[in-house]
N, C-alpha and C positions, 0 to 999 in steps of 0.2 A: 677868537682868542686874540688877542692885542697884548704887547708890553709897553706897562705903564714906565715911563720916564721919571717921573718921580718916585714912583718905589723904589726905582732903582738909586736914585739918591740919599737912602736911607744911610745910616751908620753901620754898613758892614764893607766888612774887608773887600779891597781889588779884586782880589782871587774867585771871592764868591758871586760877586758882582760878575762876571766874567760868567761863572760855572751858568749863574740864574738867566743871563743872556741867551747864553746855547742851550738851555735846556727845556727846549719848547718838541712837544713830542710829536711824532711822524704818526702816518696811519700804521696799524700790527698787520705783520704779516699772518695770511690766513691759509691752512693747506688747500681747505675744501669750503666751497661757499661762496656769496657774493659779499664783499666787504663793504658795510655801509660807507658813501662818503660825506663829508660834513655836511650840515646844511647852511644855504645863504639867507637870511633876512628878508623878507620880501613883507611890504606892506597888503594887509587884507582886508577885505571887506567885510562888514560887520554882517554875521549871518547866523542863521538862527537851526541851521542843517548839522545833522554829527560830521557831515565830510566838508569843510568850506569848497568852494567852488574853484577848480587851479588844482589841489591839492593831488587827485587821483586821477585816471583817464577816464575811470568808469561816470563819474559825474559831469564831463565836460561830455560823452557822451549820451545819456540822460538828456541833458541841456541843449545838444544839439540835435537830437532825433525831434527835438519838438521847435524847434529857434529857426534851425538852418534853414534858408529863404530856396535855396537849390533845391535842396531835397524834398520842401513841400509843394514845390512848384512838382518834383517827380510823383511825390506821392497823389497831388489831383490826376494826371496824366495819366496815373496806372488806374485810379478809380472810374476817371471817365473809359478806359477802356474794358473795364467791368460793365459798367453802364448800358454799354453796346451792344452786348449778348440778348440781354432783353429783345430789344429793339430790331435787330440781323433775321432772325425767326419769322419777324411779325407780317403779315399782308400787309400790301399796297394798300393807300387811302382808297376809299371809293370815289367814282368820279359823279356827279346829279349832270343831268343836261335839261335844259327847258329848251324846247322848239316850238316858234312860233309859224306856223303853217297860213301863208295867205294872208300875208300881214297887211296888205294893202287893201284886201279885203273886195277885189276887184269880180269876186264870185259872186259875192253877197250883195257886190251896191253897195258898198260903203265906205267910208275913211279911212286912211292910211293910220294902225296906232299897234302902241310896242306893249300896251297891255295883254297880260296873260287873260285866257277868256271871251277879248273883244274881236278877235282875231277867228280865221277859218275855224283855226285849227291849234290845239295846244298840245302838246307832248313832254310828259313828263316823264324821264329819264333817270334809270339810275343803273350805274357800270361797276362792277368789281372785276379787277384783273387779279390773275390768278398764277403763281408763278408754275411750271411743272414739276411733275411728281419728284418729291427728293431734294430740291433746291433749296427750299426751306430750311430744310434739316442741315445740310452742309452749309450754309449761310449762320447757322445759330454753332453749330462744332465750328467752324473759322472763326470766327468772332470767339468763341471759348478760349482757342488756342493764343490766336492773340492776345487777350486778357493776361493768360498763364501765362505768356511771354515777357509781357506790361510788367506782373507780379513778380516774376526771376530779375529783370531786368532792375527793379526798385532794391531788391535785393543788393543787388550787382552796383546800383549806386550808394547803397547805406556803406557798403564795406569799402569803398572807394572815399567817402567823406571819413568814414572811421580810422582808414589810413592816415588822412592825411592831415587829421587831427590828434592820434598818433604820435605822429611824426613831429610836430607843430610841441604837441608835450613832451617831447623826447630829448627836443631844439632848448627848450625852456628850464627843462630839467637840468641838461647839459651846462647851459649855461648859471645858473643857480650853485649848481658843486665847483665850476671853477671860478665864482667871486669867493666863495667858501676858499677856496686852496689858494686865492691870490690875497684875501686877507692873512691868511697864517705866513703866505710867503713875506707880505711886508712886515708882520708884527715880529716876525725872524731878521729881515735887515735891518729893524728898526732898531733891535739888541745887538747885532754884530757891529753896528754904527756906534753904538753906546761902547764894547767891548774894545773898537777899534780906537776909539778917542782915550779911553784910557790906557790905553797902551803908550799912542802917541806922547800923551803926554807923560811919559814916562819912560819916553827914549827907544820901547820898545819896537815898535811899528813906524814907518815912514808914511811922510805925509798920504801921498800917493793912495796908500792902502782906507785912509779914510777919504779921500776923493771920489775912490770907486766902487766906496761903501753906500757914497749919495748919490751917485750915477747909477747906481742898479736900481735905488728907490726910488728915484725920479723912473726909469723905464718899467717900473713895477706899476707906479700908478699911473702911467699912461697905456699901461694893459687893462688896467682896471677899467679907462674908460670903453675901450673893447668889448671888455666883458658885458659891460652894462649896458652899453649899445646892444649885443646881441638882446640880452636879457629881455631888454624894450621891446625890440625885435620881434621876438616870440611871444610877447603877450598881446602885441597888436594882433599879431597873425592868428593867434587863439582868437581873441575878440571879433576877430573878424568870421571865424568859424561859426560861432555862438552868436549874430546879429548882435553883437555889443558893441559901446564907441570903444575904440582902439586903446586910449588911456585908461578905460575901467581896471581895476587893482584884480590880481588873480592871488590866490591863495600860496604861499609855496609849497614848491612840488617834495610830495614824501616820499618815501622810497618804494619805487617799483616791486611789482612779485618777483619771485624766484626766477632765474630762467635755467629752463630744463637741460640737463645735462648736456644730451643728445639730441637726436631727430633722425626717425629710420629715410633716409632718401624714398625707399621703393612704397614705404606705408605713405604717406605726404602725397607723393604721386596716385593714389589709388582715392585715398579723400578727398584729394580736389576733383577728381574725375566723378565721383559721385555726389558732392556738395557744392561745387561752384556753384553758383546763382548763374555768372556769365554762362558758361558751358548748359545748366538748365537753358536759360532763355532760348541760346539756339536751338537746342531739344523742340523747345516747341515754336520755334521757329521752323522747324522741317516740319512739324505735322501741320503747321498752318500753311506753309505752302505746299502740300501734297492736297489738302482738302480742297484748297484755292484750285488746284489741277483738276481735282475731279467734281469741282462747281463750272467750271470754265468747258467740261467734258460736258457735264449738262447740258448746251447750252445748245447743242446738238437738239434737242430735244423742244418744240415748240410751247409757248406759253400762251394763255387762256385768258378770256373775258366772257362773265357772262354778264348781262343788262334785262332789266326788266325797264318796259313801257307801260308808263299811264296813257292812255288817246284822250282826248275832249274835244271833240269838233262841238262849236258853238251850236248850242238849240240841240242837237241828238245826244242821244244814251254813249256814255264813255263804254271803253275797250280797255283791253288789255294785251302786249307782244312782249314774249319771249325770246332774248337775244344768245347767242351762242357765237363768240369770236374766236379766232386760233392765228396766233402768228406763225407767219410760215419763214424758217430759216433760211435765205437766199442767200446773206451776205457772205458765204464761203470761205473768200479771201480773207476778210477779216476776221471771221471766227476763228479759221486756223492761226493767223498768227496771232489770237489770242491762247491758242493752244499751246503755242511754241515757246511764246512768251511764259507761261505758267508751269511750262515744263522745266524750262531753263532758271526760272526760280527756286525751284526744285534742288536742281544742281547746286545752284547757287547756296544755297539753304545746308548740303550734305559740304559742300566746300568749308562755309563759314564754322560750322562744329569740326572737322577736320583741324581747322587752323587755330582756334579757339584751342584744343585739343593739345597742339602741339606746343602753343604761345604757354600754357601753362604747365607745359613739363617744364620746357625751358627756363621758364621765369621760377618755377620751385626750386628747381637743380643750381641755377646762381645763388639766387637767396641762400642756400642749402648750405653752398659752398662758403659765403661771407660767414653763414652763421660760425660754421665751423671752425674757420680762422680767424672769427672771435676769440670765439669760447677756448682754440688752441694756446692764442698770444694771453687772453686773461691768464691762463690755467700759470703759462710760462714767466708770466708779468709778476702772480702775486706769489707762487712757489716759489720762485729764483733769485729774478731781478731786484724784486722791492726787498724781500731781507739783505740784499749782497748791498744796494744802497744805503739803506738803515745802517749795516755796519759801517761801511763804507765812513757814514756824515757822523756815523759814533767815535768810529780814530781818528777822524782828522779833529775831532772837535778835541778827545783829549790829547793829541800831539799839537795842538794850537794853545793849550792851555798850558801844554809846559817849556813850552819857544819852540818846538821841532818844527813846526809848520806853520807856514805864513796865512795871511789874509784871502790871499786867490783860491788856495787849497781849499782853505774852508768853505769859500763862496762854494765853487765846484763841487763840491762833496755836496752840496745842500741844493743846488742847482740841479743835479743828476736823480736828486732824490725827487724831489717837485715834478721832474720831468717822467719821471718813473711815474708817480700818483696820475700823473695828466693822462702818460697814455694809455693805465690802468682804467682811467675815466672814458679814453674815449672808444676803447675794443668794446667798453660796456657799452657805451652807445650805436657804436656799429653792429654789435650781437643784437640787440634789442630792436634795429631799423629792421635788421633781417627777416628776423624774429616775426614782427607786426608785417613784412611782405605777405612770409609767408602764410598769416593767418588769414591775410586775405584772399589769397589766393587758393587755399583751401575751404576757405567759405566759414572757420570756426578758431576760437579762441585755442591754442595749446597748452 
């Protein structure tokens, strides 16, 4: 919304001229609901999608489950540890051994040589180690659990980037609605500058009062560049989310859903506890270091080779021997404290969900609490304040119209008003930060 200066030049009366100046309209008050606010102009990229890209969170999200460099780097990382269950199960390679028997051939009368055949004696070898009973199995369940751990934990980072791209659109939004509120603020002093000159010139108004009619517009458009600093700000930081260069044009941001009235404290606490991704991971972080315990318990237990022998001694009929190996456990000392070590992991394992546990009541019960004196100061903001200011800038504008009130009055009155919509703008943004914590930290959209 801008006023034109030339229209305002037309052939009507002072009076009206004046009326048409101040009569630029504020946002309506609302009892119940979120009040749309203006939208800013933002240059867009030509795109061929019903949602351009910038526009909503949901497709900056889209965009970046598949873009972000982070997260694909987690998403190989969780795969390779799928990978690995395979393989944890599987037996040792076999080992082949070739023994050349009498190689100098000092039995036979003859020359020294490293051919198979030419030699006393040849032996052909082949070893399979074998791990003990059980070991296998607990080696493919470890390897599981860390997988499912791998897979909570991928989880655990998509909602951590979802946040903080969120957040990123949140910043962007924010800034978008107060170029909107600082253009209608100027196109408001740029008529009380108009109102105020005709006064002046007309004996009414002292110089003065049009001096600090251009002093406010002059600080108005030096907010402006502010604004648009941030505005940049935020689309780099998006761009930067999305593997984009930083200057790529985003769409502007349309208006957010709904946010819900309320939020039960004790319900919030009960869903994170059973959908966090983090709080899963640990989960199976204890069962993989409890199996790890009782692979390590194993280990008590000796492991196996068995070998089959080819013979070929030169010039006579080949053979055949049957091998049977068994490692014998001596190393005690290090066993146990590999016992100790895998027990304490354990601990370590039942600590870390403990703490996890607790870090998310914690961080629910804050967020809980921004949310709420949000949604309090909104409720108070657009029920109360914002009509008492609307009237407020409605008398002073007509007691300015008929001399009762000076130039400063009317500033103020319009000044109060502006600052009302601002910080109606930013409980909306602080409910909404809240808002996206805690859906992270419940693991789901609210």
């Amino acid at each position: 919304m801008k006023a034109s200066s030339g229209g305002m030049r037309m052939h009507v009366p002072r009076s009206l001229l004046l009326l048409a100046a101040l009569a630029i309209p504020g946002i309506p008050a609302h009892a119940q609901g979120d009040a749309p606010l203006p939208h800013a102009t933002a240059v867009t990229a030509p795109t061929t999608t019903a949602t351009p890209l910038g526009a909503d969170i949901g497709g900056l999200l889209d965009h970046a489950r598949n873009t972000n460099p982070s997260f694909a780097a987690q998403r190989a990382e969780t795969a390779a540890a799928r990978e690995r269950v395979d393989s944890a199960g599987a037996l040792p390679d076999p080992n082949v051994q070739v023994e050349l028997m009498d190689f100098t051939n000092e039995m036979r009368g003859g020359g020294t040589t490293l051919v198979p055949g030419r030699v006393g004696e040849t032996r052909y070898r082949f070893i399979q180690p074998l791990p003990g009973w059980g070991k296998r199995e607990l080696q493919s369940r470890t390897a599981a659990a860390k997988a499912e751990q791998a897979t909570a934990g991928l989880d655990a980072a998509w909602l951590d980037l979802a946040l903080t791209i969120k957040q990123a659109w949140l910043r962007y939004y924010a800034a978008d609605r107060e170029a909107a509120l600082a253009r209608e603020t100027l196109a408001l002093l740029g008529g009380l500058e108009e109102a105020t000159l005709a006064r002046y010139r007309q004996g009414l108004a002292p110089q003065q009062a049009v001096l600090r009619a251009q002093r406010e517009i002059t600080s108005q458009r030096l907010a402006q560049v502010g604004i648009e600093q941030r505005r940049r700000g935020a689309v780099a930081a998006l761009n930067g989310l999305l593997a984009r260069a930083p200057h790529e044009p985003l769409a502007a941001p349309g208006e957010p859903s709904a946010l819900p009235a309320a939020l039960d404290l004790a319900a919030l606490v009960a869903r994170a506890r059973a959908a966090n991704p983090a709080l899963a991971a640990d989960e199976r972080g204890i069962e993989a270091a409890r199996l790890e315990r009782e692979r390590t318990w194993a280990d008590r237990y000796p492991d196996y080779s068995i070998g089959v022998t080819n013979n070929r001694p030169r010039g006579e009929d080949q053979s055949w021997d049957l091998m049977f190996e068994v490692m014998i456990p001596l190393q005690q000392s290090a066993r146990r404290a590999r016992e100790r070590e895998a027990a304490y992991m354990v601990t370590a394992a039942d600590a870390r969900r403990a703490a996890t546990g607790s870090r998310l009541a914690g961080e629910i019960g804050a967020a809980w609490a921004n949310f709420t004196s949000a949604r309090e100061t909104q409720r108070l903001l657009r029920g109360t304040l914002l009509p008492q200011a609307q009237a407020t800038r409605d008398a002073t504008r007509a007691a300015f119209e008929t001399g009762r009130a000076d130039f400063d009055a009317v500033l103020e009155a319009e000044r109060q008003l502006v600052d009302t919509r601002m910080n109606l703008l930013q409980s909306e943004v602080e409910a909404r930060m809240a808002l996206f914590e805690i859906e992270k930290l419940v693991g789901e959209s609210l």
